[in-house]
N, C-alpha and C positions, 0 to 999 in steps of 0.2 A: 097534270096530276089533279085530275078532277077532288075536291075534298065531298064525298057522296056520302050520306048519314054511315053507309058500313066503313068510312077510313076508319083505321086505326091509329093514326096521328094524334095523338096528346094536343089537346086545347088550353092554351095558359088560363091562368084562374085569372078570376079579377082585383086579386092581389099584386097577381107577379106579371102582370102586364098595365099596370101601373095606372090604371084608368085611359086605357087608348083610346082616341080619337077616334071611335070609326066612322065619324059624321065629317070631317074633315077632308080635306082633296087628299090622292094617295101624297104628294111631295107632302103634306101636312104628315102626314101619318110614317114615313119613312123617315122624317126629321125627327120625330116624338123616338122612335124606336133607337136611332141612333145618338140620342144625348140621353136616352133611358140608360136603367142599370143594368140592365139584364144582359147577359154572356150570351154573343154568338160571335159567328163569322160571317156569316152571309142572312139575306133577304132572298127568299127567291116567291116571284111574283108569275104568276097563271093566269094567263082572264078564266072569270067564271069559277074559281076558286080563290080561299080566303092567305093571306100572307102567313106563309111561313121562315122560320129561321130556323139554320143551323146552328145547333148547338153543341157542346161536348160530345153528350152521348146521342144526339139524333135531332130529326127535324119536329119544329114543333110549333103548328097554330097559336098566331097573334089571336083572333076573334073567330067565329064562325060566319061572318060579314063575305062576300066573296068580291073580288074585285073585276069590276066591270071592263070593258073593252073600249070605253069614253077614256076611262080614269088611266090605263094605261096608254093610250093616245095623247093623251094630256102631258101625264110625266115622258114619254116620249120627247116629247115636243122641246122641251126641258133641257134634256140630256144633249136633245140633235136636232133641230129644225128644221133639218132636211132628212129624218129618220124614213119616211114614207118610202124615199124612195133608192136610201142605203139599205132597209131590209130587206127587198125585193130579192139583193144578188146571196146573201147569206149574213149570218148574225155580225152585229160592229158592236164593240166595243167602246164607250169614251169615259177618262177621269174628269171631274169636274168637281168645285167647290160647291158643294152645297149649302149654302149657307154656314151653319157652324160644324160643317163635318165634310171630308172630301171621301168619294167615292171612286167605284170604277163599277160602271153599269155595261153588262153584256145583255142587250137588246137581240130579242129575236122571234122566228114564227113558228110555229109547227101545225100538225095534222094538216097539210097543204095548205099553208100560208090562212088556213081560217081564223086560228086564235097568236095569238101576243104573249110572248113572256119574255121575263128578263131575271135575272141574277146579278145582286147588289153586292158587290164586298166593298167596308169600311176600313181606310184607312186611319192613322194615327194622322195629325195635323202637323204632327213634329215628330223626326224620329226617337226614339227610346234609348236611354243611357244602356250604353252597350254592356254594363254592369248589373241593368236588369231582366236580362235577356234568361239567365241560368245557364250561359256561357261557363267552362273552365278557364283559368289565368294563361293557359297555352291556346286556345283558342283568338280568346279576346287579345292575344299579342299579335295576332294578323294584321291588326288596325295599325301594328307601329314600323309593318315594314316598309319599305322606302320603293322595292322593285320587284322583279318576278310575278310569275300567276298565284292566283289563290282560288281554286275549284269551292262553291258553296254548291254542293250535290245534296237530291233528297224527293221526294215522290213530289207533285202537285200537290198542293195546300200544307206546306210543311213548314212554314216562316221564313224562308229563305230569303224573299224582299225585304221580310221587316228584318233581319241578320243583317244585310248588304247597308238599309240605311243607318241601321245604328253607329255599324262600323267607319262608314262616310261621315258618320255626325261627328266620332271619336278623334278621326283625324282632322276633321274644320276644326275641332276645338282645341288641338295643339300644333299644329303647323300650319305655314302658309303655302298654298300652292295651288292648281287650278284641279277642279275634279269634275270626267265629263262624266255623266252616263248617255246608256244607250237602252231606251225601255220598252217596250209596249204592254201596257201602256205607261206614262208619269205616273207613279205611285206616290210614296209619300214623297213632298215637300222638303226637299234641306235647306236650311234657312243661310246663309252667307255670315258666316263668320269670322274664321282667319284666311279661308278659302272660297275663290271664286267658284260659283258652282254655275255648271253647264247641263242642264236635261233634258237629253233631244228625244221626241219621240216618235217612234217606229209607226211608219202606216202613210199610205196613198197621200193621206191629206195631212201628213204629220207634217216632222222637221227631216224623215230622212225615208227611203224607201224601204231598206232592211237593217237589221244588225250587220251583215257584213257590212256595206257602205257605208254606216257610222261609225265602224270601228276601223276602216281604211280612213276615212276622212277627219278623223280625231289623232295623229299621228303630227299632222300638219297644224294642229291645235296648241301645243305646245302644254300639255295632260303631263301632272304630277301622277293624278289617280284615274285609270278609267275601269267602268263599270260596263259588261255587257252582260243584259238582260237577259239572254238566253242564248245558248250555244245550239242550234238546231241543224246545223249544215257544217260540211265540208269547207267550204269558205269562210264560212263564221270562226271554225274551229284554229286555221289555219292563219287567219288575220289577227286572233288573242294570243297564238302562241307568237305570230312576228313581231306584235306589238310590247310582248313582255320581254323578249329578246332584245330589244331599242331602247329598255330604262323603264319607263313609268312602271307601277304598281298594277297590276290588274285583276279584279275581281270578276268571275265570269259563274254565272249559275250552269247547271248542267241538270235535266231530269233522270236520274236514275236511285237506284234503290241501296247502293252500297257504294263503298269506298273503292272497291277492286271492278266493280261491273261500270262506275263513271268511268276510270282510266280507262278499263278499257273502250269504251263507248268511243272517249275521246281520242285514241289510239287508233281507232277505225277511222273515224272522220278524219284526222289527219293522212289516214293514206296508209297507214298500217304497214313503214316503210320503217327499215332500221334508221333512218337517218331522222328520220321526224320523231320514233322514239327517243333517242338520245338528246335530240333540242329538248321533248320536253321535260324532260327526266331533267337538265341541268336547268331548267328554266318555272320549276315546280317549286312555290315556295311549300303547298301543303294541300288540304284537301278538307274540308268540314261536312260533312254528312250530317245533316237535321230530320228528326221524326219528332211530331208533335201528339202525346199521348192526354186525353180527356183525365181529368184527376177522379178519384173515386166515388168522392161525392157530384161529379160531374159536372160543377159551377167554376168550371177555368181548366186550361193546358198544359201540362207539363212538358218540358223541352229535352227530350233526349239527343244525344250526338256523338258522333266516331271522329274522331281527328285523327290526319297523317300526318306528320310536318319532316318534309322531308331532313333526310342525312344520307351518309355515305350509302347505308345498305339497299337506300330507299331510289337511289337513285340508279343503284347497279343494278336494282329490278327491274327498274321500267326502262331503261336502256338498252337493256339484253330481250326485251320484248316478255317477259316473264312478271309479265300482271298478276296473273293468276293467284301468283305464289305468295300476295299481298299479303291474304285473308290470314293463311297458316302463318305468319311471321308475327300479324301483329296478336292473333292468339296467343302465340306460345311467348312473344315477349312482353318486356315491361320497361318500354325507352321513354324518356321523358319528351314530351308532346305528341305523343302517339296511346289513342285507346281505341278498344270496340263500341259499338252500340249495345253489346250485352251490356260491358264495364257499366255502362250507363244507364243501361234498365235495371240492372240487378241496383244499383245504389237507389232505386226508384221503388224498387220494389220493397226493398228493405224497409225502408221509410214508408212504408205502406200508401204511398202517394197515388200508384195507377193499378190495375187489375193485371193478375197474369195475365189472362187473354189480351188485353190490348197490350202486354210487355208483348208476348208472342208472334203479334201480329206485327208488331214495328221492329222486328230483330231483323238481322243481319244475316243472321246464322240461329237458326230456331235450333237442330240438337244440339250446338251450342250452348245455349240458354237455359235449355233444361240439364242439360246433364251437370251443369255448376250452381242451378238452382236450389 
C-alpha cells in the first residue's frame, strides 16, 4: 500500500498524533502509539510507506515519514531473530511483551518477496472485567457454568478473544480450578488467581502442533475450563465436543456469521451424522455471536450480540438435524437467554450509538432489520 501524494488516506494532525516520534527506531515509534490515546485496533506497516492504523471508521496515517526496509528488518529482528529465514516459506505470526504493551506481530513479504510488511494487533496486559465488555446478564452467566460447550461465533476481528479472556478472568476470580487454553497465538495474559492457568500455543515451534492435539492432550491434564482457539477442522470439532461430554467447561470460538450458520458449520465438521447431532445438541450449553460496530462519532466500538442458551426446544432442533429452523424460532420468540443480533442493533440504534449502515452491515438478518426498524 504504497502512500503516493494521490492516497486518499487521512493523515493525523499534529494534535491527535500526539507529537510522534518520527526520528525514533520504528520499536520507538510503535511503543509511542501503543501507550498513546488514540483508538485503533491494528498498526499495519509497508516498507516504503508511512504507519497506518485502523480505526473505527477506517485507516489512517501516523505521519507522512515512510518506513524504511532497515527499520522493518530491525523491528523484525525483535519480534523473531531468526525471521529472515521463517519468512521465506510464508507470513509467521509471534505474541511478545513489548515492553509496556503485548502484541501479536504477523510478519510477512509480498510483490515477490521484494518488500516487508507486517500487521500489529494490541493486546490488553490484563483481561477486561467481563462486566465491561457490554455483555447481557444471560450472556456474562456463561462464565459461571461448571460443564458443557459454549460456541463464542462471529466474523474475524469481532472481540471474540477479548470475550473468551474476560470470561476466563471471571471464573479465576471466583473459583478454584485448572484452566487450559489452546491458542495461536497466546493473546492476552491471565494472571493466576484462584486458578492455575495453563496456555499452550499452537505452531511448529510452539507448545503443541495443532488445536486438535491440544485439545486431545489436555483431557489427560486434569482441565476444570478448556479453551480452544479456534475450531477449523473435523478433528478439532470432534475433540471439543468429546471433551465437553467427559466434564470440564469448554469454550471454543468458531468463524461464522450467525448463530444458525455456526451450528451449522459445526454440524458438518462433526460428520453431519444423526448421532453426532444429538451429542451436541445435549452437550450445548449456548452460543454467543459478537459483531463489533464503530460508534458514530467513530472514536471507539460498540459491541452487539445474539445469544442461544440452550433449553428443551433448542435442543430438539439440533438433534432432529433442523438448524435451519434456529433463525425463525428465535425471531418469533422471546425465551429468556435467547435474542437476535437485530434485538441488539436496534437497542443500538435507538440510543443513537452506531449508523444504520454499519447496524445493516452487522445483522443477521438484514430484512429483518429493516422491516422492525
Amino acid at each position: 500500500m504504497e502512500h503516493h501524494l494521490s492516497s486518499q488516506i487521512r493523515t493525523l494532525s499534529y494534535v491527535e498524533n500526539e507529537d510522534h516520534p518520527v526520528f525514533g527506531t520504528l520499536v520507538e515509534q510503535i511503543l509511542h502509539l501503543l501507550n498513546s490515546k488514540l483508538i485503533f485496533s491494528d498498526i499495519l506497516i509497508h516498507q516504503n510507506s508511512p504507519l497506518l492504523l485502523r480505526q473505527p471508521k477506517g485507516l489512517v496515517a501516523v505521519t507522512d515519514s515512510p518506513i524504511t526496509r532497515e527499520e522493518l528488518e530491525e523491528f523484525f529482528e525483535v519480534v523473531e531473530p531468526n525471521w529472515a529465514e521463517r519468512i521465506q516459506d510464508r507470513a509467521f505470526d509471534r505474541s511478545i511483551d513489548l515492553h509496556t504493551a503485548r502484541i501479536r506481530a504477523n510478519c510477512f513479504t509480498f510483490q515477490g518477496k521484494k518488500r516487508l510488511g507486517c500487521v500489529i494487533r494490541r493486546f490488553p496486559k490484563e483481561p477486561m472485567a467481563l462486566g465491561q465488555l457490554g455483555l447481557r446478564q444471560d450472556e456474562m452467566d456463561f462464565a459461571k457454568l461448571s460443564s458443557g460447550l459454549v460456541l463464542i461465533i462471529g466474523d474475524t476481528c469481532q472481540g471474540k478473544s477479548t470475550t473468551i479472556a474476560s470470561m476466563l478472568d471471571e471464573i479465576n476470580k471466583n473459583r478454584s480450578g485448572h484452566i487450559i487454553t489452546i491458542e495461536d497465538p497466546v493473546e492476552t495474559l491471565i494472571p493466576q488467581r484462584k486458578c492455575v492457568i495453563t496456555q499452550r500455543e499452537v505452531g511448529f515451534d510452539g507448545d503443541v502442533e495443532s488445536f486438535y492435539l491440544g485439545a486431545l492432550d489436555a483431557l489427560r491434564e486434569r482441565p476444570d475450563v478448556i479453551v480452544i482457539g479456534e475450531i477449523r477442522d473435523a478433528q478439532t470439532a470432534q475433540e471439543a465436543l468429546a471433551l465437553a461430554e467427559s466434564g470440564p467447561l469448554v469454550l471454543a470460538s468458531l468463524h461464522a456469521r450467525s448463530t444458525e450458520l455456526g451450528l451449522q458449520k459445526m454440524v458438518r465438521l462433526l460428520g453431519n451424522t444423526e448421532p453426532q447431532s444429538q451429542a451436541l445438541a445435549h452437550a450445548l450449553r449456548g452460543v454467543l455471536c459478537q459483531a463489533l460496530l464503530p460508534s458514530v462519532e467513530g472514536e471507539r466500538y460498540h459491541l452487539a450480540t445474539e445469544c442461544l442458551t440452550s433449553n428443551p426446544e433448542v435442543v430438539q432442533m439440533i438433534a432432529s438435524g433442523n438448524v435451519s429452523a434456529i433463525r425463525g424460532w428465535m425471531e418469533s420468540k422471546s425465551t429468556p437467554g435467547c435474542h437476535t443480533m437485530n434485538a441488539s442493533l436496534r437497542a443500538l440504534l435507538a440510543a443513537g450509538k452506531v449508523s444504520a449502515e454499519d447496524a445493516r452491515n452487522a445483522s443477521t438478518n438484514r430484512v429483518g432489520l429493516i422491516e422492525r426498524a
